[in-house]
BASE-884991 format. One line per 10 residues: for each residue y, z negated, x negated of C-alpha. Coordinates in pm, 1 decimal, padded with zeros to 6 digits. Layout:
Y/Z/X ~ ... $
This chain:
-01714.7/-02448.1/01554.1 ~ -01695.8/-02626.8/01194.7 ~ -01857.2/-02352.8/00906.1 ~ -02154.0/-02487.8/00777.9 ~ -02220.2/-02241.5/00517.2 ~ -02128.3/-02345.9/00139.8 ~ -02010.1/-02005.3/00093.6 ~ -01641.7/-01994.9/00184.7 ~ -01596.3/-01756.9/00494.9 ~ -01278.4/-01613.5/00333.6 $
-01469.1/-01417.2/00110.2 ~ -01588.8/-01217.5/00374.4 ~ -01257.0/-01210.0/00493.9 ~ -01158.1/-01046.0/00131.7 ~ -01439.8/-00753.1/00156.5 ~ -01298.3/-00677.6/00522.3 ~ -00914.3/-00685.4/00408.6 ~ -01050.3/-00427.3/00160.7 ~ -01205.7/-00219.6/00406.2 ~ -00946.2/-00185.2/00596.5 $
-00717.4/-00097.2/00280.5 ~ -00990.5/00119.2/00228.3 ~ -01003.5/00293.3/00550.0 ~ -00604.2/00309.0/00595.4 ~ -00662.0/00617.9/00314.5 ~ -00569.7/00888.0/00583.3 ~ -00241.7/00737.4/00618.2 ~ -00173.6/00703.4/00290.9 ~ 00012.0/00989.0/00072.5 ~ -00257.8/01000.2/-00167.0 $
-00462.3/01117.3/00095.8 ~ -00249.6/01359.0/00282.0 ~ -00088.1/01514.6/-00013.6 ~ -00415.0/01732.2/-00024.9 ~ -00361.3/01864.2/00291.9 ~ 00047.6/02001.9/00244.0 ~ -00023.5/02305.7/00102.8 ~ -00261.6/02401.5/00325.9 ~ -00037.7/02339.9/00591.5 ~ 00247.4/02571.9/00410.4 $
00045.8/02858.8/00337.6 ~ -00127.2/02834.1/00718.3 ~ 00209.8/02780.6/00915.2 ~ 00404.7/02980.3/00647.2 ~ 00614.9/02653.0/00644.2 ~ 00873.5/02582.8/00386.3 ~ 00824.0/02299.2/00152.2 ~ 01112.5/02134.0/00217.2 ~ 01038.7/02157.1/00603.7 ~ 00714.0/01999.5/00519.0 $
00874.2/01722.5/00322.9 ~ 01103.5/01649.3/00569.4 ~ 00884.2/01609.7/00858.6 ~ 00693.3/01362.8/00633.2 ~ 01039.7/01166.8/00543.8 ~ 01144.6/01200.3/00899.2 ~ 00832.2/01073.8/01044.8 ~ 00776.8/00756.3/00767.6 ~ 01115.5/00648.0/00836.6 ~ 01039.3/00659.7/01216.7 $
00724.9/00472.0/01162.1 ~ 00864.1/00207.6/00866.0 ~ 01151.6/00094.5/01138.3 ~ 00857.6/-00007.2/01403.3 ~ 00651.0/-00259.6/01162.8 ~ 00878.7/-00516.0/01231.9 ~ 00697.2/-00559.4/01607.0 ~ 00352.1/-00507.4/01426.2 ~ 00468.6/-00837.7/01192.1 ~ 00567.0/-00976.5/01489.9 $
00254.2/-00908.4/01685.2 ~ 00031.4/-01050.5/01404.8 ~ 00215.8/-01414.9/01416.1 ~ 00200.6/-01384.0/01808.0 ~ -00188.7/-01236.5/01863.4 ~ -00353.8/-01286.6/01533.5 ~ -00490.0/-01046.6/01288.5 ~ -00791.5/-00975.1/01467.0 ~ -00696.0/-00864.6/01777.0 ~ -00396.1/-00647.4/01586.1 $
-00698.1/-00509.8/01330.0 ~ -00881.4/-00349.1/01596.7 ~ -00617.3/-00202.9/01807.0 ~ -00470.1/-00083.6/01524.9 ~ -00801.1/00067.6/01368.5 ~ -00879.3/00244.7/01670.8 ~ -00551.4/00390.1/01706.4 ~ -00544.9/00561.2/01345.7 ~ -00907.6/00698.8/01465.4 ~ -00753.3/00830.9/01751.6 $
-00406.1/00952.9/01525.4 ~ -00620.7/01138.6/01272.1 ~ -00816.1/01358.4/01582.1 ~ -00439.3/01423.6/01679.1 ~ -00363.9/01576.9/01339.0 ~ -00668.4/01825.6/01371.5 ~ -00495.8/01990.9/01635.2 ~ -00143.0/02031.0/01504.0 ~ -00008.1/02367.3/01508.8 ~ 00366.1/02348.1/01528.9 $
00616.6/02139.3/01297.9 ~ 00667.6/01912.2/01646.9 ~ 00319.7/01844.4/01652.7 ~ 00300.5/01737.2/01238.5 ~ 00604.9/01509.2/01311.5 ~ 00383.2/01334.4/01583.9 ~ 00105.3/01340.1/01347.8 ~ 00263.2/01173.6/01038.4 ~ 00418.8/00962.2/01236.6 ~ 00108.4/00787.5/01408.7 $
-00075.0/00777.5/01105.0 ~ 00182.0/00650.4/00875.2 ~ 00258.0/00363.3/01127.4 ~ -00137.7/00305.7/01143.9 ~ -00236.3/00368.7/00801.0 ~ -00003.4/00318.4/00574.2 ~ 00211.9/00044.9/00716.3 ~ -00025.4/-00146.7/00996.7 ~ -00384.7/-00162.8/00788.8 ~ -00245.9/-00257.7/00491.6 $
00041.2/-00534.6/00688.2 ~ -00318.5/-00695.1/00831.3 ~ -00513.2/-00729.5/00535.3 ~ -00167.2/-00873.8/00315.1 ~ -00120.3/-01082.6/00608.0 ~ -00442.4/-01189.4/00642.4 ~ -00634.9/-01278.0/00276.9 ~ -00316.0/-01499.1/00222.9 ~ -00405.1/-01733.6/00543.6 ~ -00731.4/-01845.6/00385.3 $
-00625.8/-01858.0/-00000.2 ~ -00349.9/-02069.5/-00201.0 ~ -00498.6/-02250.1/-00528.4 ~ -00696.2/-01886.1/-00545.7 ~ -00474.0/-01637.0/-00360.8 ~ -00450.3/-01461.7/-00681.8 ~ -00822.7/-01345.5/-00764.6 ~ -00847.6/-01352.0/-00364.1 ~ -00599.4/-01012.2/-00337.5 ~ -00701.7/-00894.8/-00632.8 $
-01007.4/-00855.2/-00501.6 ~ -00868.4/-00695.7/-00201.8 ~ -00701.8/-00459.7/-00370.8 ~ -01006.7/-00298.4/-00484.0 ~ -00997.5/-00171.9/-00138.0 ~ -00713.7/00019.0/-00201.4 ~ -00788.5/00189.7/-00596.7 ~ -01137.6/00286.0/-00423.5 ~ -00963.5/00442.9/-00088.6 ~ -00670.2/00644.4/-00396.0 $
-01000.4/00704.9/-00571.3 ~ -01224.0/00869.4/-00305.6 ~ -01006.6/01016.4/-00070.5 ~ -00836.8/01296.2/-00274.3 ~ -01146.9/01503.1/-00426.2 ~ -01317.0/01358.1/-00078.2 ~ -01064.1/01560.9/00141.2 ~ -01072.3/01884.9/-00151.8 ~ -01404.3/01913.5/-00117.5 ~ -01413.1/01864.5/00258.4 $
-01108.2/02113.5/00351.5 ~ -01291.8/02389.9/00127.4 ~ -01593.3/02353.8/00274.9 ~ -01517.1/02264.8/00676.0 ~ -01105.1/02353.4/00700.3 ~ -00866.4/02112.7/00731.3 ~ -00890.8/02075.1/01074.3 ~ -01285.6/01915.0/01076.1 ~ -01193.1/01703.9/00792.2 ~ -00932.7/01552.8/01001.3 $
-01186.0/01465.5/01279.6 ~ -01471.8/01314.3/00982.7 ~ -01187.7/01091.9/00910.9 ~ -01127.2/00966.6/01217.6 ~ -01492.8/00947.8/01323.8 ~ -01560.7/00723.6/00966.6 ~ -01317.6/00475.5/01100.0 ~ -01429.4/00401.1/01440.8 ~ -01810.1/00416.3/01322.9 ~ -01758.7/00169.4/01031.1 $
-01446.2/-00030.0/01010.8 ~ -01405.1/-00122.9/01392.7 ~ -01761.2/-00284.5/01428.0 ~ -01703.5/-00526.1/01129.4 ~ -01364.2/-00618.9/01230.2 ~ -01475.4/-00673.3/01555.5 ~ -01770.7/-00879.6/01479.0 ~ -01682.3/-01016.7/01171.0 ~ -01300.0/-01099.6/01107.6 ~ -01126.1/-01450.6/01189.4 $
-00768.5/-01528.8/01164.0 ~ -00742.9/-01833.1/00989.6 ~ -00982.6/-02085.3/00787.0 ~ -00857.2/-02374.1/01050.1 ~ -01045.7/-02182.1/01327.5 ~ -01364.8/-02243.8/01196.8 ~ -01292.1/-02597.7/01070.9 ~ -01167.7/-02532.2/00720.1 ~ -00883.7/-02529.8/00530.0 ~ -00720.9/-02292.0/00261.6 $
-00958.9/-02191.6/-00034.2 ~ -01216.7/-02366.1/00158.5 ~ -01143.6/-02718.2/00188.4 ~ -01285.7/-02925.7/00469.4 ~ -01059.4/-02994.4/00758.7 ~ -01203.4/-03377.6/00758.5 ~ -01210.7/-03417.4/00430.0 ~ -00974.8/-03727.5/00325.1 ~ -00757.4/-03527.4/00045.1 ~ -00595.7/-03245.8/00190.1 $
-00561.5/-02860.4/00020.4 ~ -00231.4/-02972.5/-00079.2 ~ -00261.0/-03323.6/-00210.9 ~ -00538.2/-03127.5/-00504.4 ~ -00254.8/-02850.5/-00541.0 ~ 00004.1/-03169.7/-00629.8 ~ 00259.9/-02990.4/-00409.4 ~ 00298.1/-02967.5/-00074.9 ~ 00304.3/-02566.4/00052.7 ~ 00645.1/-02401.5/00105.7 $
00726.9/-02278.2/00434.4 ~ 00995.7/-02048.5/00521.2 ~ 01091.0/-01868.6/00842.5 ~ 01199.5/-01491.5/00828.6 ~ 01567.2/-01650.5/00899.9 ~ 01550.3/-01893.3/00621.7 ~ 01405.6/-01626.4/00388.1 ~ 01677.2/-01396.6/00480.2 ~ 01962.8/-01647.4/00314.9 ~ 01794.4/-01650.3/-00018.7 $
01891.3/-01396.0/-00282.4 ~ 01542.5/-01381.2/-00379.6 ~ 01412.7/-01208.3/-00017.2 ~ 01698.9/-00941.0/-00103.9 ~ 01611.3/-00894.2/-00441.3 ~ 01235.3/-00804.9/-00364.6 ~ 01311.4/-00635.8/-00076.7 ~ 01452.1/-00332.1/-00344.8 ~ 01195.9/-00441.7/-00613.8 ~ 00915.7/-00351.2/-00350.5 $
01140.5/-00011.6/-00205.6 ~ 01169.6/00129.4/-00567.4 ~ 00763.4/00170.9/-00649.9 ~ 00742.1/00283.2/-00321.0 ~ 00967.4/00563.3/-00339.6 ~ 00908.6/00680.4/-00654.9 ~ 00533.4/00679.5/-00636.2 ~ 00515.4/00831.4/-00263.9 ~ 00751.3/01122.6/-00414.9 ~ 00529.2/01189.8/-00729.9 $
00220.9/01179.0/-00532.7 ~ 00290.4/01415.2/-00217.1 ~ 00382.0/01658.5/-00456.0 ~ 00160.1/01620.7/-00776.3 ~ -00043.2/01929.3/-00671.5 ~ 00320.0/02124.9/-00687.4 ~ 00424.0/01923.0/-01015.2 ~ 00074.8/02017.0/-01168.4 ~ 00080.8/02357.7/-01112.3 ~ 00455.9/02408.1/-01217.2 $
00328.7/02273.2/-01585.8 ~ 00054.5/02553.0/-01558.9 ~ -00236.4/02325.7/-01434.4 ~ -00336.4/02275.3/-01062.5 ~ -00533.3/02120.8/-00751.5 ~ -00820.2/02028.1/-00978.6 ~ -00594.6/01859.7/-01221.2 ~ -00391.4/01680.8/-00948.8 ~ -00702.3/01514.0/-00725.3 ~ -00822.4/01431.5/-01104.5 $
-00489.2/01215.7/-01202.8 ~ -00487.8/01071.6/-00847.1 ~ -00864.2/00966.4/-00922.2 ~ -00779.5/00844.6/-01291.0 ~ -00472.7/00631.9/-01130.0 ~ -00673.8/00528.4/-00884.8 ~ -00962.7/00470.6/-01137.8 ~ -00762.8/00238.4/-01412.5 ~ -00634.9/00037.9/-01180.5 ~ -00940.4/-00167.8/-01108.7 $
-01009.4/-00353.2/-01400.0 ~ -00625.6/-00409.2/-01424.7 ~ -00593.4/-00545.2/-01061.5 ~ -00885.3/-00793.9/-01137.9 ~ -00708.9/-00948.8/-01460.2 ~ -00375.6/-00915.0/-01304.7 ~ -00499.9/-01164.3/-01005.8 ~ -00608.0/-01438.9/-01252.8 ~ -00279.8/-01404.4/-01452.4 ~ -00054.1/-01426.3/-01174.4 $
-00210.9/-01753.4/-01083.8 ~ -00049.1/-01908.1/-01400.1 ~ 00237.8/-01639.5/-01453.4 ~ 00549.9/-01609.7/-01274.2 ~ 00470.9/-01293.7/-01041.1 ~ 00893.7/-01185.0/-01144.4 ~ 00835.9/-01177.1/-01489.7 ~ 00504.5/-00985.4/-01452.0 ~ 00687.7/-00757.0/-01168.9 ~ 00920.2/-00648.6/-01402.6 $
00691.8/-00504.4/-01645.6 ~ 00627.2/-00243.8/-01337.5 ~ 00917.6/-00084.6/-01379.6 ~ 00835.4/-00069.2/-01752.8 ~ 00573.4/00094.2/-01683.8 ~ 00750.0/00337.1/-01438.7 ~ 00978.0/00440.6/-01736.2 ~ 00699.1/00458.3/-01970.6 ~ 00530.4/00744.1/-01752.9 ~ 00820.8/00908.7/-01638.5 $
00893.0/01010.8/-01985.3 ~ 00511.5/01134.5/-02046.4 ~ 00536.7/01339.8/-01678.8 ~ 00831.8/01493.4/-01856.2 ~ 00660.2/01663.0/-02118.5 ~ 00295.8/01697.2/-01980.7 ~ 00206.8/02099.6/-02018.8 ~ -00132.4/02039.0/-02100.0 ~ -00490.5/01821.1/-01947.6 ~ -00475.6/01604.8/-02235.0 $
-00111.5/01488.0/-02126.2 ~ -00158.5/01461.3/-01779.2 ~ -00460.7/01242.9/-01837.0 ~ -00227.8/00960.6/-02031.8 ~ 00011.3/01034.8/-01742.5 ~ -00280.4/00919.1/-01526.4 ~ -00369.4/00613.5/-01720.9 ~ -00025.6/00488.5/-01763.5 ~ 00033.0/00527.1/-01382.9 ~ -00266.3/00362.8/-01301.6 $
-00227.2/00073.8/-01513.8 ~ 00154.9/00054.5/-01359.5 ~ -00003.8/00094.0/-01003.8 ~ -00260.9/-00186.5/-01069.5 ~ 00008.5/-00461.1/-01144.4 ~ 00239.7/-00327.8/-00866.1 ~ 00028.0/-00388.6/-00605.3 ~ -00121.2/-00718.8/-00688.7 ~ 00282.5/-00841.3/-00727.8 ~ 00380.2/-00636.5/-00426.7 $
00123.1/-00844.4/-00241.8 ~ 00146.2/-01190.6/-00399.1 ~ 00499.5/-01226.8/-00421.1 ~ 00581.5/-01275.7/-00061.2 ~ 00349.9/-01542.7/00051.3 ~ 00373.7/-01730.8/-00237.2 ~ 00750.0/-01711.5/-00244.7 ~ 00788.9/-01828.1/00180.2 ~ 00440.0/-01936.4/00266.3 ~ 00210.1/-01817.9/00554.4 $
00333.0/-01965.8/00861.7 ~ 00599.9/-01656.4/00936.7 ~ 00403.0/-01385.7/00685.9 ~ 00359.2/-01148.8/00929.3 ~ 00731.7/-01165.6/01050.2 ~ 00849.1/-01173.5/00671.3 ~ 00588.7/-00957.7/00528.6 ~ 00661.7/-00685.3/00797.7 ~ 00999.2/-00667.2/00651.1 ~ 00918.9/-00575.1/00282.2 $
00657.5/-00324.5/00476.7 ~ 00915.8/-00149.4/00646.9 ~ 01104.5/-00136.5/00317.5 ~ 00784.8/00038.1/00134.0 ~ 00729.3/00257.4/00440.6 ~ 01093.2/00360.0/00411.2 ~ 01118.8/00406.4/00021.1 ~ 00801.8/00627.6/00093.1 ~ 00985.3/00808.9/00355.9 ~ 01315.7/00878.9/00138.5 $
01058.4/00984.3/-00182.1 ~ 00922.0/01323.2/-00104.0 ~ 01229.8/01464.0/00011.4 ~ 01477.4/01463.6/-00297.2 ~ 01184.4/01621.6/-00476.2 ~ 01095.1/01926.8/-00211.5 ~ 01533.6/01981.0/-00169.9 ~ 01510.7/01961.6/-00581.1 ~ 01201.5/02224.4/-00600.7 ~ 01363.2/02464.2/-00365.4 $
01704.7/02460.3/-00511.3 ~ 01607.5/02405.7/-00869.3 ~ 01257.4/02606.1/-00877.3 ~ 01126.8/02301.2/-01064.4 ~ 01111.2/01901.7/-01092.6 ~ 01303.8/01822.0/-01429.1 ~ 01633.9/01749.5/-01286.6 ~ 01502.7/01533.7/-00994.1 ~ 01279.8/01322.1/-01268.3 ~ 01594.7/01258.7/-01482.3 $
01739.8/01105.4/-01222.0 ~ 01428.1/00920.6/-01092.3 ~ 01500.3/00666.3/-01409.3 ~ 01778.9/00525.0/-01274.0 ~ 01521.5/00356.6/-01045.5 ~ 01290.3/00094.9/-01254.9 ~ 01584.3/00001.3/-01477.5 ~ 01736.6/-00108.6/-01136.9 ~ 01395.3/-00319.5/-01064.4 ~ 01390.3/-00475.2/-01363.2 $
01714.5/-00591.0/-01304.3 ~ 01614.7/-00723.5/-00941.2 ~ 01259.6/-00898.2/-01068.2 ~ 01478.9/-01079.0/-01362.7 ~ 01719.2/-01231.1/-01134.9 ~ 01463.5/-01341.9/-00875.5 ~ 01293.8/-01663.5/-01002.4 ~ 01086.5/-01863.4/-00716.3 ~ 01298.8/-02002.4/-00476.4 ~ 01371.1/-02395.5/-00353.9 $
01211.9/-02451.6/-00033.7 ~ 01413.5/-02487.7/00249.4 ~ 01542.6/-02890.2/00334.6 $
């Protein structure tokens, strides 16, 4: 049935992609890095035993996104939204039981396939199907989602754990899920413009110039195989590993960083906020400028960035300093994403995305698995983070090498 409405539907489509960034918080590090030591001092766990059930379990999940990709080009994002949003409701109630390192394996698993990788594949997935000319402002806009989900959830979950446990706070989260993000998907999200008689950034199907004759250019269109031969899909493949890593590693163990520079939980949830916090107005402007910027040469100040607050994590021993070291990570965080997210569909199109963008998923979901643990084995041996941050540089001047040498590339014959 044709839309009749002059608002464009995909801007509905935007608020629910951010919901569902939004609500794929449990999942995310950000979220769960408030509940490790908790788990430690309960369990009398080691951190590194911690760490690596986290690595172990985000690699496990990061090598199965490939058939969630593959499920969203075969069944559509709506159908693979809901089963996917009911299963992280169902993962979370799972974690509120654990009481064995078995049992937390399980646990990060499910929700780190569900959270971290599946609701945010969707959404990426998604937006990109009903925006070209405007895919820019369009995730942008969806990534608000996400800084308000790395904004809430950490002082959320604080508070919540010191006033119910950890184990109640696990069930809220689930319960949030299935009572507010499944109805709207259910009712409210549609795959593609072309099912309800519109085109891309809301052109009319029967209208007698096309989306692409006003673009000038026709749209590129790659298959995962033809992707896979360009030096370019290689390239970002690392470019999108590297953030990954490095900010999954920082994050699950800020509270341990924080308090090993004399400050603690308080000051931890607070940078997480700040990052979180920044980030917004930089994601909005960072949508309009990619829309006339190359997204490489933008991507590469990243890893700038990355270096810039590497240096300041260094020699933060006081509020004041971890504060900048907030700011400067969320102002690297709000350009990351936006590129992370951009770069793929405008690069090879949105007739394979899922397939293709499943790919540089299970990349992210494995840098994030391979993060934490060099930086529990470095506490534990070390009694501190210095030497494993030294080394952590070697990492962004490596991506800036990868976004330089990764201009757009031709479209397939």
């Amino acid at each position: 049935m044709k839309q009749q409405s002059s608002f464009f539907y995909g801007w509905y489509i935007v608020m629910l992609g951010a919901l569902s960034l939004f609500f794929s918080g449990p999942g995310q590090t950000y979220s769960n890095s408030v509940f490790i030591d908790f788990y430690i001092m309960d369990f009398g766990w080691e951190r590194s035993l911690v760490s690596g059930i986290y690595s172990g379990a985000t690699l496990s999940a990061g090598l199965l996104l490939f058939i969630v990709g593959r499920s969203i080009d075969r069944f559509g994002q709506r159908k693979m939204s809901l089963l996917v949003s009911i299963l992280l409701a169902a993962a979370c109630i799972w974690n509120s039981y654990v009481v064995s390192p078995w049992m937390l394996f399980i646990g990060f698993f499910l929700i780190r396939l569900l959270g971290q990788g599946s609701m945010t594949l969707v959404p990426n997935t998604l937006v990109p199907q009903w925006f070209i000319v405007k895919r820019g402002r369009a995730l942008s806009l969806m990534m608000l989602g996400g800084f308000a989900s790395s904004t809430l959830y950490p002082p959320l979950n604080a508070w919540l754990i010191s006033e119910y446990g950890w184990e109640v706070t696990w069930r809220i989260l689930g319960i949030t899920i299935l009572v507010i993000f499944v109805p709207l998907a259910y009712f409210f999200l549609r795959n593609k413009p072309e099912d309800i008689g519109l085109l891309p950034d809301g052109e009319e199907a029967s209208s007698d110039t096309g989306t692409e004759q006003k673009r000038g250019t026709p749209e590129v269109s790659f298959t995962l195989r033809e992707a896979a031969h360009t030096r370019q899909f290689w390239l970002l493949l690392l470019c999108v590993g590297i953030p990954s890593m490095l900010n999954t590693g920082l994050t699950f163990h800020l509270v341990s960083i924080m308090e090993d520079t004399g400050l603690g939980i308080g000051t931890a949830a607070f940078v997480l906020s700040l990052m979180a916090a920044v980030g917004f107005p930089v994601t909005l402007v960072s949508g309009f400028v990619l829309e006339r910027v190359k997204v490489n040469v933008v991507f590469a100040f990243v890893f700038v960035g990355q270096i810039l607050f590497l240096i300041i994590l260094l020699f933060t021993n006081s509020f004041a300093a971890a504060v900048l070291f907030g700011v400067i990570w969320g102002i690297v965080g709000g350009l990351e994403r936006i590129c992370i997210s951009i770069v793929f569909p405008d690069y090879f199109g949105r007739a394979h995305i899922g397939s293709i963008k499943s790919i540089a998923t299970t990349v992210t979901v494995a840098g994030s698995a391979f993060g934490p643990l060099p930086f529990g084995f470095a506490f534990d041996l070390f009694n501190g983070y210095t030497e494993i941050l030294l080394i952590s540089f070697l990492f962004p001047v490596a991506g800036i090498a990868a976004c330089l040498l990764s201009p757009k590339p031709r479209p397939p014959a």
